[in-house]
C-alpha positions in Angstrom: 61.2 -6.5 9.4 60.0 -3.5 10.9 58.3 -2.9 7.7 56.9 -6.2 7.5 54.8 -6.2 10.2 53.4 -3.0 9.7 52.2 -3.9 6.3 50.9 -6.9 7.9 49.0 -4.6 10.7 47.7 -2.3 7.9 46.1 -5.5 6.3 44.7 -6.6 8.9 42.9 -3.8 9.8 41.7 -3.0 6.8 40.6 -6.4 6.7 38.8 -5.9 9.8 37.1 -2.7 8.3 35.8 -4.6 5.5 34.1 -7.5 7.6 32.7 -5.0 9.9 31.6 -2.9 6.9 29.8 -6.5 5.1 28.4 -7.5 8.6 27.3 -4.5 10.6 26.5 -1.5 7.9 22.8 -1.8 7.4 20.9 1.1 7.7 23.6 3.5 8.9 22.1 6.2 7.5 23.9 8.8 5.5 23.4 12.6 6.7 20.5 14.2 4.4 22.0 17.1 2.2 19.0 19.5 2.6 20.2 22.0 0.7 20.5 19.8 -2.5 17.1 18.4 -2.0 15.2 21.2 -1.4 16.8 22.6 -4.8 15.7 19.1 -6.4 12.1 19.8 -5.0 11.9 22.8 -6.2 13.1 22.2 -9.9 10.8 19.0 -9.9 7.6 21.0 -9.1 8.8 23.9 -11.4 9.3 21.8 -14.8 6.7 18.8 -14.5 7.5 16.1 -16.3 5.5 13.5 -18.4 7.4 10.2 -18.0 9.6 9.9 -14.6 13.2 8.0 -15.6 14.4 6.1 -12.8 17.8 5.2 -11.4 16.1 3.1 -9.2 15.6 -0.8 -10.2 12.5 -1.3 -9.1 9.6 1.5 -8.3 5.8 1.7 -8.2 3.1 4.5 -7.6 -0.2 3.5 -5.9 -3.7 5.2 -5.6 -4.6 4.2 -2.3 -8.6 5.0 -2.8 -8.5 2.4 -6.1 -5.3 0.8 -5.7 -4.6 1.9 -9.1 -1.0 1.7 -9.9 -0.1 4.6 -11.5 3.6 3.9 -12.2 5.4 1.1 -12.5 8.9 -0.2 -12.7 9.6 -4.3 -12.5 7.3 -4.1 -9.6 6.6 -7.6 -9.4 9.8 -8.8 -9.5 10.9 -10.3 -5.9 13.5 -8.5 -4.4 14.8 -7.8 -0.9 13.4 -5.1 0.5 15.9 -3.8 4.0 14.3 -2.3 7.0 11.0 -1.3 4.8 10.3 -4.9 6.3 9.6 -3.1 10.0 6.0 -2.1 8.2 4.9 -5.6 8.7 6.6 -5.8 12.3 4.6 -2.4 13.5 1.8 -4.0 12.0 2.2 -7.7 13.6 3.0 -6.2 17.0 0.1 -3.7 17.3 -2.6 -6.4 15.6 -1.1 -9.0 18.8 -0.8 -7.0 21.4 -3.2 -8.9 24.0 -3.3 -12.0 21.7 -1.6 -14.8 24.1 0.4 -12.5 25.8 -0.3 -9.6 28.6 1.1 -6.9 26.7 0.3 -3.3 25.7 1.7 -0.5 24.4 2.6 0.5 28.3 4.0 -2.1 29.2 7.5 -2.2 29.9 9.9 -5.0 28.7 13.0 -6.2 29.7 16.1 -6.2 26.2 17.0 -9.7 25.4 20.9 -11.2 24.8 19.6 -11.4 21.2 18.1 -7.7 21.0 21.4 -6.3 22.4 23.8 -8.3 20.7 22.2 -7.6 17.3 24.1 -5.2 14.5 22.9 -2.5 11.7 20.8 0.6 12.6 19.8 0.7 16.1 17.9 2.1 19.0 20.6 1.6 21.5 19.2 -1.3 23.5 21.5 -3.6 25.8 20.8 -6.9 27.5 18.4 -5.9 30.9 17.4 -2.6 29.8 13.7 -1.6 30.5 11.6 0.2 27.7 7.9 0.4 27.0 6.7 -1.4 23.9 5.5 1.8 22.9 9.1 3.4 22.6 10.3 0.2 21.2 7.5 0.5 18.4 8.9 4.5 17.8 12.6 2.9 18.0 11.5 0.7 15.4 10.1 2.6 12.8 11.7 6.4 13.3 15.8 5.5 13.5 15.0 1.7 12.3 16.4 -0.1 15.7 17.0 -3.7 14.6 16.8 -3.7 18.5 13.9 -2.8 18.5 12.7 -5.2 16.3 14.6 -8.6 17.7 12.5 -7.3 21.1 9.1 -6.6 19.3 9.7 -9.9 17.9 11.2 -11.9 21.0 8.0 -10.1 23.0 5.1 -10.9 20.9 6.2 -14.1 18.9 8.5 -15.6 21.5 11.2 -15.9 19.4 12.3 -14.5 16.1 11.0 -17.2 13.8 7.8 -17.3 15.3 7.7 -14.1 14.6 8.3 -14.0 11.1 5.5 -17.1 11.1 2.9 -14.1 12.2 4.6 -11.9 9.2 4.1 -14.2 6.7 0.2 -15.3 8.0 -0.4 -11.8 7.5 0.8 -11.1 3.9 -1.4 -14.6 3.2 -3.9 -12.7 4.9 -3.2 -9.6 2.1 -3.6 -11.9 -0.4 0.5 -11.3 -1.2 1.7 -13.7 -2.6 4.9 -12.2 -3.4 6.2 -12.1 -0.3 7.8 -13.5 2.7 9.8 -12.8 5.8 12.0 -14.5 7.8 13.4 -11.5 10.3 11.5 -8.8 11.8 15.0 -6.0 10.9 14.9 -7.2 6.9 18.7 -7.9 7.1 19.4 -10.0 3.7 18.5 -13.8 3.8 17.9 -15.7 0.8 14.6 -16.3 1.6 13.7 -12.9 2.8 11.9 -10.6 -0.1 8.3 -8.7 -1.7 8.1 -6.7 -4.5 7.2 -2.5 -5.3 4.2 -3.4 -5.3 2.8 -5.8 -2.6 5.2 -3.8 0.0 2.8 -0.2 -1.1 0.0 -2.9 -0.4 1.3 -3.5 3.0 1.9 0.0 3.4 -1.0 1.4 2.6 -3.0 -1.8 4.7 -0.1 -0.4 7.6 -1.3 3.3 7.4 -4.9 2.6 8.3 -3.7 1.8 12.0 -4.2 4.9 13.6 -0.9 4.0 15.6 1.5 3.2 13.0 -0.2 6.9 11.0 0.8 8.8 13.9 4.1 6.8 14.5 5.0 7.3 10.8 4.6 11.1 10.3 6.4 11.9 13.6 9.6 13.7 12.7 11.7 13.2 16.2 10.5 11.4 19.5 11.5 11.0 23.2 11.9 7.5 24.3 12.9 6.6 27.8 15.6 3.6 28.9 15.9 2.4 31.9 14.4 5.4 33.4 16.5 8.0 31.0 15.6 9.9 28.1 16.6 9.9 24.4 15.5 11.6 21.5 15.7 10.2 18.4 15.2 11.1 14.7 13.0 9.9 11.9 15.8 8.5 8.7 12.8 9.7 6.0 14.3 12.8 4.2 11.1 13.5 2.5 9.1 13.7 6.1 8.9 17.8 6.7 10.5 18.5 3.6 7.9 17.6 0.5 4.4 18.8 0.5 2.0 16.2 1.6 4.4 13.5 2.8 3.3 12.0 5.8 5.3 8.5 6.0 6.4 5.5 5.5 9.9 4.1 6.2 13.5 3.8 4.5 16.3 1.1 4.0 19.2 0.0 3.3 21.4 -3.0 3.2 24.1 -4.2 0.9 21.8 -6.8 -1.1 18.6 -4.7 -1.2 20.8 -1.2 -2.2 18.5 2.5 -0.9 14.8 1.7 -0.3 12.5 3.9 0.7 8.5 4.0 1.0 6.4 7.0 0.9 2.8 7.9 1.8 1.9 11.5 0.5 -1.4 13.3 1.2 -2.5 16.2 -1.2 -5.8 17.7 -1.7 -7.7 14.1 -0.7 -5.6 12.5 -3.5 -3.5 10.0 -1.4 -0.7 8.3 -2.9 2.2 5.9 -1.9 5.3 5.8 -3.6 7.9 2.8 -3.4 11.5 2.4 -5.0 14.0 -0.2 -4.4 16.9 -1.1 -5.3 18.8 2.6 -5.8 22.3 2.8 -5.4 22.6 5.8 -3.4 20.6 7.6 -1.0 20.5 10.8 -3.3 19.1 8.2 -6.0 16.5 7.2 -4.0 15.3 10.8 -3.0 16.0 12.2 -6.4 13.5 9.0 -7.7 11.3 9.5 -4.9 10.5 13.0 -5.3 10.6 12.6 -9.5 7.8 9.9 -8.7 5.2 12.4 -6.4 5.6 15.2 -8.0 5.0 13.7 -12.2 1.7 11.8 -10.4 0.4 14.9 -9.0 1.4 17.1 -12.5 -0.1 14.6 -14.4 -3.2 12.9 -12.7 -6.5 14.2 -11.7 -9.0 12.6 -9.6 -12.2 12.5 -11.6 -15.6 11.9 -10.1 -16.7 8.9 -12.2 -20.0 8.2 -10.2 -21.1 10.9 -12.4 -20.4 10.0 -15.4 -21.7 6.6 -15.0 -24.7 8.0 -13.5 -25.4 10.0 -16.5 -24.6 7.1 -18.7 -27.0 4.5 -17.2 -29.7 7.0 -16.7 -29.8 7.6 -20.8 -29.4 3.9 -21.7 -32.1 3.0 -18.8 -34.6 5.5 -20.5 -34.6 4.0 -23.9 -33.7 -0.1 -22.9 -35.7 -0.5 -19.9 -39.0 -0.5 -22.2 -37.4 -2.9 -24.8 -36.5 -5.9 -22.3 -39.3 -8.1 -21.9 -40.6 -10.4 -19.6 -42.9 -13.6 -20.1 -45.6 -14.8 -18.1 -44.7 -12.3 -15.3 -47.3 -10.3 -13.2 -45.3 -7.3 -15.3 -44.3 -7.0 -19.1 -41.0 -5.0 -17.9 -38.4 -4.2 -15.5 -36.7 -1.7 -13.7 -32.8 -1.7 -13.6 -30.8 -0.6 -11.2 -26.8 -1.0 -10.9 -24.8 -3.0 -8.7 -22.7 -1.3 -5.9 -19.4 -0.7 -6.8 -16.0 0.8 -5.2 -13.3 3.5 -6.8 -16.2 6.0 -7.7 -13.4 8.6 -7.4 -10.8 7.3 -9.6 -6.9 9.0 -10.4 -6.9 9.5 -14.6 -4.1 11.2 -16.5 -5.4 14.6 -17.2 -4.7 14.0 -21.1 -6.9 11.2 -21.2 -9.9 12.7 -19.8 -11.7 13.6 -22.7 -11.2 9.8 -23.7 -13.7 8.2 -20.9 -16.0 6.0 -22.7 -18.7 4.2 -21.5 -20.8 1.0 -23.3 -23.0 -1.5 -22.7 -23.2 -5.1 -23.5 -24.1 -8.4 -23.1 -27.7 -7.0 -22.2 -30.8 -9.9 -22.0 -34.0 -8.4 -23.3 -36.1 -11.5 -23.1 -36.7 -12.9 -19.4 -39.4 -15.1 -18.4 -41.1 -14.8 -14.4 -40.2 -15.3 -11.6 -37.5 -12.8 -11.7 -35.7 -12.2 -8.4 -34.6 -9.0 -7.5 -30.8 -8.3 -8.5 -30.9 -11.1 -11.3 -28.5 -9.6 -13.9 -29.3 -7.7 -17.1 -26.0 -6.8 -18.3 -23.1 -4.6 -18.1 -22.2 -1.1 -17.9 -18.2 -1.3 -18.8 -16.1 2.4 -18.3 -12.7 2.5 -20.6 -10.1 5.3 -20.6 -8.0 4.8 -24.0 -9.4 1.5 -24.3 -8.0 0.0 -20.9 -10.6 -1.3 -19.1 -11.4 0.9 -15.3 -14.7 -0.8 -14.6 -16.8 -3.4 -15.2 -20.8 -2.7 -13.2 -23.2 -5.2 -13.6 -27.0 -3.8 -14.3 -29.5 -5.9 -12.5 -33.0 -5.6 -12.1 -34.2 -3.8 -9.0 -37.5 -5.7 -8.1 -39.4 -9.1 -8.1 -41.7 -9.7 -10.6 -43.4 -12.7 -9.8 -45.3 -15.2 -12.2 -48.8 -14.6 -13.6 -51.4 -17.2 -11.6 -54.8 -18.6 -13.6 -56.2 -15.4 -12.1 -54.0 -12.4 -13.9 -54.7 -14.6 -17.1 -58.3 -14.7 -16.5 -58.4 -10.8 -16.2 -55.6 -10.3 -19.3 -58.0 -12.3 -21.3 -61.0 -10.4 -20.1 -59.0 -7.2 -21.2 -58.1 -8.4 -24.1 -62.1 -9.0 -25.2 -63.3 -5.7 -24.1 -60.2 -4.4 -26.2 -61.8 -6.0 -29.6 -64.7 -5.2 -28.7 
């Protein structure tokens, strides 16, 4: 009997262990073995390679001058995403700081039932603590509080669904369409998910608040509670570690496996690596680090202003003087092209040579008035016949209309000519 029930005890607890495991292990970060990594680093950048092969489910690369995706793995497939959600929370709190509410960064809050009572990864909060919304914003992003977050949310939105109703006005606002939120920590809910790709758009949209730069790149921090300090550590294992890395934010639950979100900065080429979806946290830094270091191997930022430049300076030179124009004050135009973005653009070093540029659907024949910036044609860039730009050529003046006097003076011309 004596048996018995200590079978029974041993079941129970390991029963317990389980549920506690399924319920509370989010983001309970594994310790970072640095000395495996930094060997992984170092064979990565010593033998580049051509084609990254991921462990990872689902991965993307983006240029964040062109938003050029560089890499891509099932990056638009919806999936959750873990505590890479607190990107969008950083970036709802800062953008509503003053907006219906008295807040700022300085201003100190008093920890909800909700925020204390809340599981996973956490600051450390309990009910009627006092912290500054600035340490909760460091709390949320560097050791991924889900305290944090409940309070960021319970301060700004007033609870956490209305909240997640300023989350998911924003990614309308990003045009994502992909995506929605309904918790500010990411812990899984059916309805809770974004893909590779629109979370590097929200993460590169993210890193141009100054705040949430600085925040992101800051490798341990100080926060005060109730009065007494605490330092706490940043769960990226690529931040200090990998040249150039400079952010973004990890996670982990059971249904969204190792995430992690990285914003590296080398040599003005500035890049921002996702993957989702590994099943370890080795995969997810191996996969990471495999990702930076092939798009830096591989791709060079060419100056295409130039070549386009050069292009439509040789085609204006000969084309200009064939393009006609009827009854107008002047028989031809001048062309000019239209402004356009990504004149700085990331292309696979191999490929270089293969930068094309044609023309087409030109209009010689135009009859006055012409407006200014009335379009001429198109000036279309290709690298290995995928299409980088499209620049429309338009003309760069008025020409306005002959009157009964310019033909009066034409035909005047015109007799003195004969004669």
């Amino acid at each position: 009997m004596k048996n018995i029930k200590k079978a029974i005890l041993i079941i129970i607890l390991n029963i317990l262990m389980i549920l506690q495991t399924s319920i509370f292990a989010y983001e309970i970060e594994e310790e970072t073995d640095y000395v495996w990594m930094q060997e992984e680093i170092q064979n990565t950048a010593s033998n580049p390679i051509s084609e990254p092969k991921l462990n990872s489910r689902y991965a993307v690369v983006l240029d964040r001058n062109s938003k050029a995706i560089l890499f891509e793995k099932d990056e638009n497939k919806r999936v959750p995403m873990a505590s890479t959600t607190k990107i969008m929370t950083a970036i709802v709190l800062l953008e509503n700081l003053g907006v219906n509410n008295n807040l700022t960064l300085d201003t100190q809050v008093e920890v909800c039932k909700e925020a204390g009572a809340i599981g996973g990864s956490r600051l450390g909060l309990k009910a009627g603590d006092k912290i500054t919304v600035n340490n909760l914003l460091y709390g949320l992003m560097l050791c991924s509080g889900n305290d944090a977050a409940i309070q960021i949310a319970v301060s700004i939105g007033g609870s956490v669904e209305g909240f997640a109703n300023l989350m998911n006005k924003k990614a309308q606002d990003l045009g994502l369409e992909n995506t929605h939120f309904v918790t500010p920590h990411g812990l899984d809910e059916p309805e809770h998910y974004t893909t590779a790709y629109e979370l590097a758009l929200i993460a590169d949209y993210a890193l141009n608040n100054e705040k949430i730069a600085e925040v992101v790149k800051t490798k341990t921090y100080t926060v005060t509670i109730n009065g007494y300090s605490k330092t706490i550590n940043n769960t990226n294992e690529l931040l200090g570690y990998l040249n150039g890395v400079n952010g973004v934010k990890t996670g982990f639950t059971n249904g969204a496996g190792r995430c992690l979100v990285t914003s590296v900065s080398r040599n003005g080429f500035n890049i921002i690596t996702v993957v989702l979806g590994a099943d370890t946290k080795k995969i997810r830094t191996k996969d990471s680090i495999s990702l930076i270091e092939y798009t830096y191997s591989n791709y060079e930022l060419v100056n295409l202003e130039e070549i386009i430049n050069e292009k439509f300076n040789e085609w204006r030179k000969i084309n200009e003087k064939r393009i006609n124009v009827y009854k107008g004050k002047r028989n031809n135009i001048k062309t000019k092209l239209e402004d356009y973005n990504n004149k700085i653009y990331p292309i696979k070093k191999d490929n270089i040579k293969d930068i094309n540029v044609k023309f087409k659907n030109i209009q010689i024949n135009f009859e006055a008035p012409i407006c200014t910036n009335t379009k001429v044609g198109e000036l279309v860039l290709k690298v290995c016949d995928k299409e980088i730009m499209n620049i429309e050529i338009l003309t760069n003046e008025n020409i306005e209309r002959k009157g009964i006097k310019e033909y009066i003076v034409q035909c005047l011309h015109e007799i003195q000519r004969n004669n």
